[in-house]
VMD Tcl script that draws the C-alpha trace (Angstrom):
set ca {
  {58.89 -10.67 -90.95}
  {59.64 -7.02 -91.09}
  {57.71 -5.19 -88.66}
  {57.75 -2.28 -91.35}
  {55.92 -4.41 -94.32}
  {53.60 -5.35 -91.83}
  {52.41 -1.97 -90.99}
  {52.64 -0.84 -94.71}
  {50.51 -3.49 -95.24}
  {48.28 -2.82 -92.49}
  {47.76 1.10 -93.07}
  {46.95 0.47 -96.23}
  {44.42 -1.98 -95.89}
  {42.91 -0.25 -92.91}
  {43.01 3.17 -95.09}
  {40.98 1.33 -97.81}
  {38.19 0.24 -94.98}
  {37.93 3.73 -93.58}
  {37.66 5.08 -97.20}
  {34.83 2.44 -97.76}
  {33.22 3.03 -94.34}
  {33.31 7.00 -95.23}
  {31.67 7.06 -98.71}
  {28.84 4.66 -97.35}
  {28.01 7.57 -94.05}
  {28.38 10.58 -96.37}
  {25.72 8.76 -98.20}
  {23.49 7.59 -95.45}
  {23.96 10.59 -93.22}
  {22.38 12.76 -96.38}
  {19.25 13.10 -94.59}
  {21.09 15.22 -91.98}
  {21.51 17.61 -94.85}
  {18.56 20.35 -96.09}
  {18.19 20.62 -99.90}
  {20.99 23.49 -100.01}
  {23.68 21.50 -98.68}
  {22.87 18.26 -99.99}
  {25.62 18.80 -102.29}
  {28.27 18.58 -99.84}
  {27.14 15.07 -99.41}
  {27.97 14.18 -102.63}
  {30.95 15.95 -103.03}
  {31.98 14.35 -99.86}
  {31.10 10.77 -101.06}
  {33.19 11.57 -104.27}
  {36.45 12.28 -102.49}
  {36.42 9.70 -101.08}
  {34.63 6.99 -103.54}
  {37.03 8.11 -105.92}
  {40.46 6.83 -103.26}
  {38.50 3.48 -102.66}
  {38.32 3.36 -106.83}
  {42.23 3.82 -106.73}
  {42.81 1.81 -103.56}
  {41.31 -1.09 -105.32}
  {43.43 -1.35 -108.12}
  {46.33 -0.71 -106.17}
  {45.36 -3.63 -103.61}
  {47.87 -6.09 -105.12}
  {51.09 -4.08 -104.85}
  {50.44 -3.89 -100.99}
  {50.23 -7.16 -100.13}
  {52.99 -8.45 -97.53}
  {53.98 -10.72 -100.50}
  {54.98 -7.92 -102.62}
  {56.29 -5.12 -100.02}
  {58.44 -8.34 -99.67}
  {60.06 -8.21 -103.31}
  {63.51 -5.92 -102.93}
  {62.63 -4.38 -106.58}
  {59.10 -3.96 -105.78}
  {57.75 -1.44 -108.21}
  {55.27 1.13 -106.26}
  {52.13 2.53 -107.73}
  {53.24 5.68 -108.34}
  {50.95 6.71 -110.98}
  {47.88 5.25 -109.48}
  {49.00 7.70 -106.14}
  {49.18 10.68 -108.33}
  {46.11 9.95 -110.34}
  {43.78 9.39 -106.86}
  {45.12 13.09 -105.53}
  {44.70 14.40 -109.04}
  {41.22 13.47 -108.98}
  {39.62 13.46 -105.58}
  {41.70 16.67 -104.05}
  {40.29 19.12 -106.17}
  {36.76 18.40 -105.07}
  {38.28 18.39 -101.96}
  {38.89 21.55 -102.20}
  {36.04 22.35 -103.94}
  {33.74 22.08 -100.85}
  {34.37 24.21 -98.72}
  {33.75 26.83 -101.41}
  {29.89 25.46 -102.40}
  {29.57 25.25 -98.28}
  {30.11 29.09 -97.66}
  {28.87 30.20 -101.37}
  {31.83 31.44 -102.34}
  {32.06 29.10 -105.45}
  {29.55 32.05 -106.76}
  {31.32 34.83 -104.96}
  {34.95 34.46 -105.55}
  {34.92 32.53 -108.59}
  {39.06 33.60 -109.48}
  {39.72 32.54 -106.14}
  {38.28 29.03 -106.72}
  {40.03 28.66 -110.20}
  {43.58 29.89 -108.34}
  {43.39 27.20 -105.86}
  {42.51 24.21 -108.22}
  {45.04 25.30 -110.30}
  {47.47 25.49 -107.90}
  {46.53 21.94 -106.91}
  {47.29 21.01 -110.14}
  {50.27 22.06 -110.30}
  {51.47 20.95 -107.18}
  {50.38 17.72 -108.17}
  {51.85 17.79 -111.63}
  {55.24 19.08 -110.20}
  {55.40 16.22 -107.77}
  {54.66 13.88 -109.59}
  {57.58 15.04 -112.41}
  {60.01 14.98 -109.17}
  {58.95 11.71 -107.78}
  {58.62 9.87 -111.22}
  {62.13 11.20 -112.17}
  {64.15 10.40 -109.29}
  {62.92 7.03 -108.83}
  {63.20 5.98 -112.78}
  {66.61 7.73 -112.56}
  {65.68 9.18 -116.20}
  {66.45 12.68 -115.38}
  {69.40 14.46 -113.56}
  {68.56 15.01 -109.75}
  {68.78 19.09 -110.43}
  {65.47 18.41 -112.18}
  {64.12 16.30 -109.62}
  {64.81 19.21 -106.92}
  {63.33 21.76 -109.36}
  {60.05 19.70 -109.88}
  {60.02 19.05 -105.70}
  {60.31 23.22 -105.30}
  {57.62 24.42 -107.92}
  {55.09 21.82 -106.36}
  {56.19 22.66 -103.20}
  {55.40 26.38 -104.39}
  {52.14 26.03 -105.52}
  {51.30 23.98 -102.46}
  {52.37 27.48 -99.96}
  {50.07 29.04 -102.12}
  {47.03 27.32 -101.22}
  {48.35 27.40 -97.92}
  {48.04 31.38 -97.87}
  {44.66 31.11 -99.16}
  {43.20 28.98 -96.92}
  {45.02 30.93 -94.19}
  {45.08 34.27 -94.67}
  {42.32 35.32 -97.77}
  {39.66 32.88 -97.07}
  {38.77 33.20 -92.72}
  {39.19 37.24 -94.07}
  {36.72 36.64 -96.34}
  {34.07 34.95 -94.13}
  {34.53 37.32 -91.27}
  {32.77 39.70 -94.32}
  {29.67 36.90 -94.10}
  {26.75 39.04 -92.53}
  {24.58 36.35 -90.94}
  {24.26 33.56 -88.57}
  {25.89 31.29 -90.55}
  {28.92 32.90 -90.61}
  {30.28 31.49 -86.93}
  {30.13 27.99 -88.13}
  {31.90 28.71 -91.38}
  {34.53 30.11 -89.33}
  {34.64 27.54 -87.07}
  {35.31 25.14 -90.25}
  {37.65 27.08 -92.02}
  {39.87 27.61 -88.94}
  {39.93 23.43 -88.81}
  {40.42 22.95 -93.10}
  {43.40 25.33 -92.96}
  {45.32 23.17 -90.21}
  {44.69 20.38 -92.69}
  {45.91 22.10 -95.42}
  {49.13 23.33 -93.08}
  {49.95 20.03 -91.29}
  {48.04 17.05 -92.96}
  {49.48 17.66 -96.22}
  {52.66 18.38 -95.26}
  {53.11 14.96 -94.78}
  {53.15 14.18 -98.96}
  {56.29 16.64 -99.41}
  {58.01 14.56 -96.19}
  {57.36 11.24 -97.70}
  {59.01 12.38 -100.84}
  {61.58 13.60 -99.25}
  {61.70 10.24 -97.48}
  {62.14 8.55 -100.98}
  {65.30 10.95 -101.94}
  {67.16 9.67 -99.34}
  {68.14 6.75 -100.81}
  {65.80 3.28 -102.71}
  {66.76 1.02 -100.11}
  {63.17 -1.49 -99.12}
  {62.76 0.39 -95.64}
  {62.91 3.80 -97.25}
  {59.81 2.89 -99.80}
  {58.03 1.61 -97.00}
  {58.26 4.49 -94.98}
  {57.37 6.65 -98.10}
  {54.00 4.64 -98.82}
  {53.49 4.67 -94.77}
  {53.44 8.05 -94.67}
  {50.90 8.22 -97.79}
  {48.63 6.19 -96.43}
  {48.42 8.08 -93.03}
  {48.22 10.93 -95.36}
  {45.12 9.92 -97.40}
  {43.82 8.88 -94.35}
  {43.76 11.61 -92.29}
  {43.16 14.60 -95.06}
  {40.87 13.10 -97.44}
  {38.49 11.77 -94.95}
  {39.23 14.14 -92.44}
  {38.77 17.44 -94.67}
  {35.18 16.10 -95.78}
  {33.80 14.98 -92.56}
  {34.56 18.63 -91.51}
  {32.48 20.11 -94.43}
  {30.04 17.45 -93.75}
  {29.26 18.42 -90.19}
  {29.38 21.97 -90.81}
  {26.99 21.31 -93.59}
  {24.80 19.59 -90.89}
  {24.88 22.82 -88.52}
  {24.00 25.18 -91.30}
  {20.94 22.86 -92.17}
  {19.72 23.61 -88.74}
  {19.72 27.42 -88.97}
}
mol new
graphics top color blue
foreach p $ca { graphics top sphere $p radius 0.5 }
foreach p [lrange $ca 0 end-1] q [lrange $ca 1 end] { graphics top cylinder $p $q radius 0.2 }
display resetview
């Protein structure tokens, strides 16, 4: 058996547990939560309710069965529509945490539109290569817009938004910083991974090379989708106490 399906296999199904097992303590922990920030709770649960949703359906195309099948045909589309749903409320919490999403209401717009577009883009330049429908000039274009709008959120999580808090004047304003200087490095390193597994996948459609791709995405939707909202979360949970 190739050690490769295996752990395909494996990742996924352990990133569909984890998504479970995180949508049930964002839900149970609520009562950690004061009535201000009980909306991070739910915002939390939906990010990641909404993967399990998508995980679901896409149970049958991991199987070890079909990784097996050379002409295997990935769920692209169900990827795409999981990020394109659950990432922008994502996103979207760590502006209701620090009350910005009142404050800086352009800034909130800019970044989910930029996450729309990076999704959009990526999908365009993973769809196309793969269906071999389009020229590979197109593909590279698609990669480099989404790739783009993705440095852009990059800079806002970076550089605008920990300038912004530092203009917070109360208590509260150290443990925003504390989470903001956390969200960023998943914004910096966590999803850089997505761009490297496409990547991956131009290299060439041989089995190992999907495999790798869809390894990498489900480390990736691991590690950002739960890992971004458990941040908010226990931030959320400090700034009940002050």
């Amino acid at each position: 058996m190739n050690v490769l399906i295996l752990a395909t296999s494996y990742t996924f199904e352990f990133t569909f547990i984890c998504m479970v097992a995180a949508s049930f303590y964002f839900i149970l922990e609520r009562y950690k939560l004061s009535d201000k920030y009980k909306i991070i709770s739910s915002l939390a649960f939906l990010t990641t309710a909404l993967a399990v949703i998508e995980y679901y359906k896409m149970h049958s195309f991991f199987s070890v069965e079909a990784l097996s099948v050379k002409n295997n045909r990935y769920p692209t589309e169900f990827r795409y529509i999981t990020w394109l749903s659950a990432t922008p409320i994502m996103l979207f919490i760590f502006f209701v945490l620090s009350g910005m999403n009142k404050s800086h209401k352009k800034t909130v717009i800019t970044v989910l539109t930029l996450n729309f577009m990076m999704i959009i883009f990526g999908y365009f330049s993973e769809s196309s290569f793969s269906r071999k429908n389009l020229n590979f000039d197109f593909t590279i274009l698609m990669f480099a817009c989404g790739f783009l709008c993705w440095l852009g959120i990059v800079w806002i999580y970076n550089f605008y938004l920990p300038k912004e808090v530092k203009k917070i004047k109360n208590s509260k304003r150290i443990y925003i910083s504390k989470c903001i200087n956390i969200l960023n490095k998943f914004v910096v390193y966590g999803w850089a991974i997505y761009p490297i597994g496409l990547l991956i996948s131009f290299y060439d459609h041989s089995l190992e090379t999907m495999l790798m791709r869809e390894l990498v995405y489900n480390f990736g939707d691991l590690f950002n989708k739960i890992g971004f909202s458990l941040v908010c979360f226990f931030c959320a949970v400090k700034l009940s106490k002050v």
